[in-house]
VOSEVEX-129233 format. One record per residue (C-alpha): residue number from 1; x, y, z. Coordinates in steps of 0.5 Angstrom, whole numbers, plus 500, padded with zeros to 3 digits. Example, Ala and Ser with C-alpha at 12.3 -4.5 7.8 and 13.67 -1.06 7.14 Angstrom:
2
<1; <525; 491; 516>> <2; <527; 498; 514>> 
END
This chain:
363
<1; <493; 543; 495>> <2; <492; 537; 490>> <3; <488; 531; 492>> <4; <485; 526; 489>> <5; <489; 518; 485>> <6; <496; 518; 483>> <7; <499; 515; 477>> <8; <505; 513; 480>> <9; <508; 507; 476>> <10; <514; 505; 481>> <11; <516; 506; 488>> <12; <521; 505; 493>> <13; <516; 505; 499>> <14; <517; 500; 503>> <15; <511; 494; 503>> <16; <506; 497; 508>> <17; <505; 492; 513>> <18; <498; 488; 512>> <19; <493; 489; 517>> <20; <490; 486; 522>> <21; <483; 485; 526>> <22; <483; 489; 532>> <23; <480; 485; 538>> <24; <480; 491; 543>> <25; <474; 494; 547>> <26; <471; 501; 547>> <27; <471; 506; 541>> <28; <477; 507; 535>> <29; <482; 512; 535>> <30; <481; 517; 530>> <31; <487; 517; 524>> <32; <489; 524; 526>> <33; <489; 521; 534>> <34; <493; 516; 532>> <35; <498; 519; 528>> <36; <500; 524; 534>> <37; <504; 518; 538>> <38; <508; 516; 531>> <39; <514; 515; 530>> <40; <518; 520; 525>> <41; <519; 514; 521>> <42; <512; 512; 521>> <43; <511; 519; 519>> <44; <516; 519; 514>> <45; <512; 512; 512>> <46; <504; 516; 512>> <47; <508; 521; 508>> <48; <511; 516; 503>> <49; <504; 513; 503>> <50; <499; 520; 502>> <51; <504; 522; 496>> <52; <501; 516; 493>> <53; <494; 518; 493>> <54; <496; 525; 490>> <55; <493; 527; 483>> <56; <500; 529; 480>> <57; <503; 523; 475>> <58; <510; 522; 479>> <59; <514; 517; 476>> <60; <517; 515; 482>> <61; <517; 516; 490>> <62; <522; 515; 494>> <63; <523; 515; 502>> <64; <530; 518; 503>> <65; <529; 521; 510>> <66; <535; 519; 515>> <67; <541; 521; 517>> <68; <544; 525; 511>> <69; <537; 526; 507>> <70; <539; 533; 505>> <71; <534; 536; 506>> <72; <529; 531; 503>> <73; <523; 526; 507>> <74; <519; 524; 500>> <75; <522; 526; 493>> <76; <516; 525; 488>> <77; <520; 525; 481>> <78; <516; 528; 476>> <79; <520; 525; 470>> <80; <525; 519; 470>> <81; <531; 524; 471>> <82; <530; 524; 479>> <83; <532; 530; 483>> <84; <535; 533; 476>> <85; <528; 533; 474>> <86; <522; 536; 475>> <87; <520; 534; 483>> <88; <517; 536; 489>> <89; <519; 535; 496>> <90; <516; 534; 502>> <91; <518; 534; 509>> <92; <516; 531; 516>> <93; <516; 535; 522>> <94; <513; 529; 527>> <95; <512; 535; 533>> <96; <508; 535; 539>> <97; <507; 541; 538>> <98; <505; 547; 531>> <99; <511; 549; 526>> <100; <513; 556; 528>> <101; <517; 560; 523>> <102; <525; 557; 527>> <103; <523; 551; 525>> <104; <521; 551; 517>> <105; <528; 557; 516>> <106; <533; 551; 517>> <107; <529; 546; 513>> <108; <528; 551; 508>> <109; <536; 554; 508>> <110; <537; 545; 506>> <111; <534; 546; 500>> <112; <538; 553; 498>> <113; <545; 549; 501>> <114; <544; 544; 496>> <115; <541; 547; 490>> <116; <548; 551; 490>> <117; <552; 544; 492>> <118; <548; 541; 486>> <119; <546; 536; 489>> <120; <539; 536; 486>> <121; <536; 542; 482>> <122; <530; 546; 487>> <123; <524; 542; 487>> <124; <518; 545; 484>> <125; <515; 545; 490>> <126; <517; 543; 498>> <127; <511; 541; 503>> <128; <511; 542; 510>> <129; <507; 537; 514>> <130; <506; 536; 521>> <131; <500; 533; 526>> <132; <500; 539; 529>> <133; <500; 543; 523>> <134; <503; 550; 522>> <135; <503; 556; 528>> <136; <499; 562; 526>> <137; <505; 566; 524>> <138; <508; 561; 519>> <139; <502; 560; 516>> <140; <500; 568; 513>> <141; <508; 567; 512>> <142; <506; 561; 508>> <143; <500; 564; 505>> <144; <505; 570; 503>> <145; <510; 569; 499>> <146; <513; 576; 498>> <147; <514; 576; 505>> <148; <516; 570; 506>> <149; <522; 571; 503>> <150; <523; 578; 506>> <151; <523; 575; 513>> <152; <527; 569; 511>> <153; <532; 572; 507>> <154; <532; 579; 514>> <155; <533; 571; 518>> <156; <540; 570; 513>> <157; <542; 577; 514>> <158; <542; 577; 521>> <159; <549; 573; 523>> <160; <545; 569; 527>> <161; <545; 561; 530>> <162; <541; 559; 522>> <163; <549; 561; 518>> <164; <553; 560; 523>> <165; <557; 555; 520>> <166; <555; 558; 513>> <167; <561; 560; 509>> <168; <560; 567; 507>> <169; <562; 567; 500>> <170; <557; 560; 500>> <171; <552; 566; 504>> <172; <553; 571; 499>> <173; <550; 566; 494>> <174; <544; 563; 498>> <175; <542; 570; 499>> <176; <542; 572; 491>> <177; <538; 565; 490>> <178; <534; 566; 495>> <179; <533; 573; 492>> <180; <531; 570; 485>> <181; <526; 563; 488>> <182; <519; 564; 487>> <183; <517; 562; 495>> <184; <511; 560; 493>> <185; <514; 553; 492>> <186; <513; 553; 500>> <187; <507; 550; 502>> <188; <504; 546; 508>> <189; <499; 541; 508>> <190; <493; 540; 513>> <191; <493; 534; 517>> <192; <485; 533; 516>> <193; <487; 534; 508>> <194; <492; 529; 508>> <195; <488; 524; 512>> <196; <482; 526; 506>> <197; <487; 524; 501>> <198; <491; 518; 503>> <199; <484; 515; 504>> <200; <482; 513; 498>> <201; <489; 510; 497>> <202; <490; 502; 498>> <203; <495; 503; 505>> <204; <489; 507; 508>> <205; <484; 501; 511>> <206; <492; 497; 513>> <207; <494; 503; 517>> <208; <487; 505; 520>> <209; <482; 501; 519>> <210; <476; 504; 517>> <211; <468; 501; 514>> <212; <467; 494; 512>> <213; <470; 491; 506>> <214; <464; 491; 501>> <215; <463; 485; 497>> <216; <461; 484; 490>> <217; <457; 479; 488>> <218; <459; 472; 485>> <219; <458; 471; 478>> <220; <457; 464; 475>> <221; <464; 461; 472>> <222; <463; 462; 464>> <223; <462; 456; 461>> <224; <469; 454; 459>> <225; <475; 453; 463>> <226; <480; 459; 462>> <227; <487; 458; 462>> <228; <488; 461; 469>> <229; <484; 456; 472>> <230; <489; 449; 469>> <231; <493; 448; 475>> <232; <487; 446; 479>> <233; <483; 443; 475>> <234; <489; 437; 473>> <235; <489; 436; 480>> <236; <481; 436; 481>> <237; <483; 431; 475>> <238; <487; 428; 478>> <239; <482; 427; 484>> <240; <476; 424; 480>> <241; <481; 419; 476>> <242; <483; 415; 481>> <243; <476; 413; 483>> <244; <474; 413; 476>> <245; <476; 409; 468>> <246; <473; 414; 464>> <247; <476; 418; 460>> <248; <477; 426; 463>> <249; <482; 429; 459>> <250; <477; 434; 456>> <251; <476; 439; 462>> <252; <471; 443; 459>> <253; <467; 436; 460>> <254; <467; 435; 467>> <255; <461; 439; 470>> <256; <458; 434; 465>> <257; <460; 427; 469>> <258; <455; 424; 472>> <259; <459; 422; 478>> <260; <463; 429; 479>> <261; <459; 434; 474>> <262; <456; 437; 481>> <263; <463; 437; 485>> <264; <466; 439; 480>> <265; <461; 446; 478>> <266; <461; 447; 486>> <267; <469; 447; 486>> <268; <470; 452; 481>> <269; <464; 457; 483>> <270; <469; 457; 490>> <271; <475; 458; 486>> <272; <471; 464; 482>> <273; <469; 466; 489>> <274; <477; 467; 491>> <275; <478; 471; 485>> <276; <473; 476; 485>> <277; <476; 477; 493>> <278; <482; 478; 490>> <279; <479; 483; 486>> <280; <475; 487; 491>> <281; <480; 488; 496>> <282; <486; 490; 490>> <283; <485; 497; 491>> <284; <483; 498; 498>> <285; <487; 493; 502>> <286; <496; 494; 501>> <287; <500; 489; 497>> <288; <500; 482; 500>> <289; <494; 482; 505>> <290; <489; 477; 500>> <291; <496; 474; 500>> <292; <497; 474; 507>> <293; <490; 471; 507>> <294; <492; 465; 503>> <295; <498; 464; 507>> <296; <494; 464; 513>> <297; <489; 458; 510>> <298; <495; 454; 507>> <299; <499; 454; 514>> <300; <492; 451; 516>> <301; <491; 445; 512>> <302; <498; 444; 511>> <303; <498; 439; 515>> <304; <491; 435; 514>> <305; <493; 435; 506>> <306; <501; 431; 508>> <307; <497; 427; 512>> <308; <496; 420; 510>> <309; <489; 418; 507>> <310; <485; 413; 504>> <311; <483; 417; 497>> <312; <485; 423; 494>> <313; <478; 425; 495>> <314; <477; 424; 502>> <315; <484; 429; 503>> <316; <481; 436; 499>> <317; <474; 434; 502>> <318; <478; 435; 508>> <319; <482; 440; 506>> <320; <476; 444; 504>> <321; <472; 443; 512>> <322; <478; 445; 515>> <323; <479; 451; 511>> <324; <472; 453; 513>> <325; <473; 452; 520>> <326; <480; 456; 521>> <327; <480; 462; 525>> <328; <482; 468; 521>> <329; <480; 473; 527>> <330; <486; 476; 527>> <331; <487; 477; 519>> <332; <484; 485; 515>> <333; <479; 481; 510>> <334; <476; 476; 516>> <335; <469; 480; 515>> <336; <469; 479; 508>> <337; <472; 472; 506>> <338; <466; 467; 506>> <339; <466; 460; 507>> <340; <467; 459; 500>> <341; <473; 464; 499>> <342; <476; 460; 504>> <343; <475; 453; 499>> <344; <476; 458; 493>> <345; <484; 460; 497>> <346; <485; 452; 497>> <347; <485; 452; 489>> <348; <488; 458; 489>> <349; <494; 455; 492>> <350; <492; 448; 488>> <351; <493; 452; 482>> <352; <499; 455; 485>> <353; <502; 448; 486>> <354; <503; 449; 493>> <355; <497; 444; 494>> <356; <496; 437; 492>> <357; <491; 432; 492>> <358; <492; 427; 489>> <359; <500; 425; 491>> <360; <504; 423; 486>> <361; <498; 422; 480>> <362; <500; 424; 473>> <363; <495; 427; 468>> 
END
């Protein structure tokens, strides 16, 4: 099996769902004990995400399972041109118990069917997985290719329940490609190998959980403001403006103000520390999880930032303590959002124009 991270440039896989805490008691359940009591679209999904994690460059990977998938749970497109491309397939067998030969041949003979129907051209490989795994007899099925096919085509050959609706000139023909296909294109996966391989995806910590998120440290701002941070630092302007004559057009001069130098520096330390959140959790966490994290804080200060005050200053500085008191036990990243990450989320969302201190201010 091939393992290890993928290139994958685009995907129709669905948004996976952002974690939570768990609060329950005792010990955690194993991944691979987790995934008996899935669903079959859970475990389309769990496939979806593993092929993400494998070496191969694919350029797109599509979840087409359902009611009429010909045959197809996960199609890895090697190139642009879909199924009429290079491709593997992978199918999900969601079954309390192991796959026996009975169970690949109908899946098996799809692909056949569909290649002759030219739905799609035969796939470069086609991989079984089950939590279960395979039985005894299709595993050294599997791992002999010559036989396999032998047996599969004896099993087409028999006039039995697998062709019964097979039309026989359509018969004839699945038996010469069979006859012609290299079976070692059929494989199957390992649940424990899988599991190897889908963990050093960014789905994995969602869907299972797993150690504590480790942080970087933050390093100080760099002395001059960068081009991401304006948003947020004309709203800090606009704070320091209302209670101050002097000229603070130059953000780069702020940290050098003698009344807000120091607010000013500890301010964009917080955003810096956001950022580098951010960016420790990209490739561990899935999609919208830091997001779903600065969703949790602007629905926790909403409130106070609408809310009437006497000063723009007095507004942030109460946006900024209830940022740090909210709790957030419920939220993936609550073991590595510092109370200065938190601050940092409200700039963030400053500098995203979906806070503002100071109403109604023009710098």
């Amino acid at each position: 099996m091939t393992t290890g991270m993928a290139g994958v440039d685009l995907s129709h896989l669905p948004r996976p769902a952002v974690g939570k805490a768990s609060t329950h008691g005792g010990p955690p359940v194993p991944p691979a004990q987790r995934i008996y009591f899935y669903s079959s679209g859970d475990w389309e999904d769990f496939i979806a995400e593993w092929a993400r994690g494998l070496e191969d460059s694919y350029v797109q990977i599509k979840r087409l399972g359902g009611t009429g998938d010909q045959g197809i749970d996960v199609a890895a497109f090697k190139t642009e041109f879909g199924l009429e491309g290079a491709w593997d397939c992978f199918q999900g067998k969601h079954y309390a118990r192991e796959l026996r030969p009975a169970d690949a041949y109908p899946e098996m003979l799809k692909v056949f069917l569909h290649v002759d129907a030219q739905d799609y051209v035969m796939p470069d490989s086609y991989q079984f997985l089950a939590p279960k795994g395979c039985g005894g007899t299709l595993n050294r099925l599997l791992s002999k290719p010559t036989k396999l096919r032998a047996q599969f085509i004896a099993a087409l050959d028999a006039a039995g329940t697998l062709t019964k609706e097979i039309d026989a000139d359509v018969l004839l023909r699945i038996r010469l490609l069979s006859a012609e296909t290299d079976f070692s294109m059929f494989r199957s996966i390992e649940l424990l190998d899988a599991l190897e391989t889908h963990s050093r995806t960014k789905y994995h910590h969602g869907r299972f959980g797993g150690p504590v998120l480790t942080r970087s440290e933050v390093a100080q701002p760099p002395s001059k403001l960068g081009l991401h941070e304006t948003n947020y630092v004309v709203e800090l302007r606009n704070v320091y403006a209302e209670a101050c004559a002097d000229d603070l057009s130059d953000g780069n001069l702020l940290a050098e103000h003698p009344k807000f130098g120091d607010h000013f520096k500890r301010q964009r330390l917080s955003f810096y520390s956001a950022e580098a959140l951010r960016m420790d959790v990209r490739d561990s966490v899935p999609d919208g999880t830091f997001e779903s994290l600065q969703g949790d804080v602007h629905a926790g200060v909403i409130e106070i930032v609408d809310a009437e005050h006497s000063s723009a200053m007095f507004r942030l500085t109460a946006a900024l303590n209830q940022a740090t008191l909210l709790d957030l036990s419920a939220h993936a990243l609550v073991s590595v959002a510092r109370p200065e990450d938190r601050k940092g989320i409200c700039h963030q969302l400053a500098n995203d124009s979906r806070l503002e201190w100071a109403r109604g201010a023009r710098s």
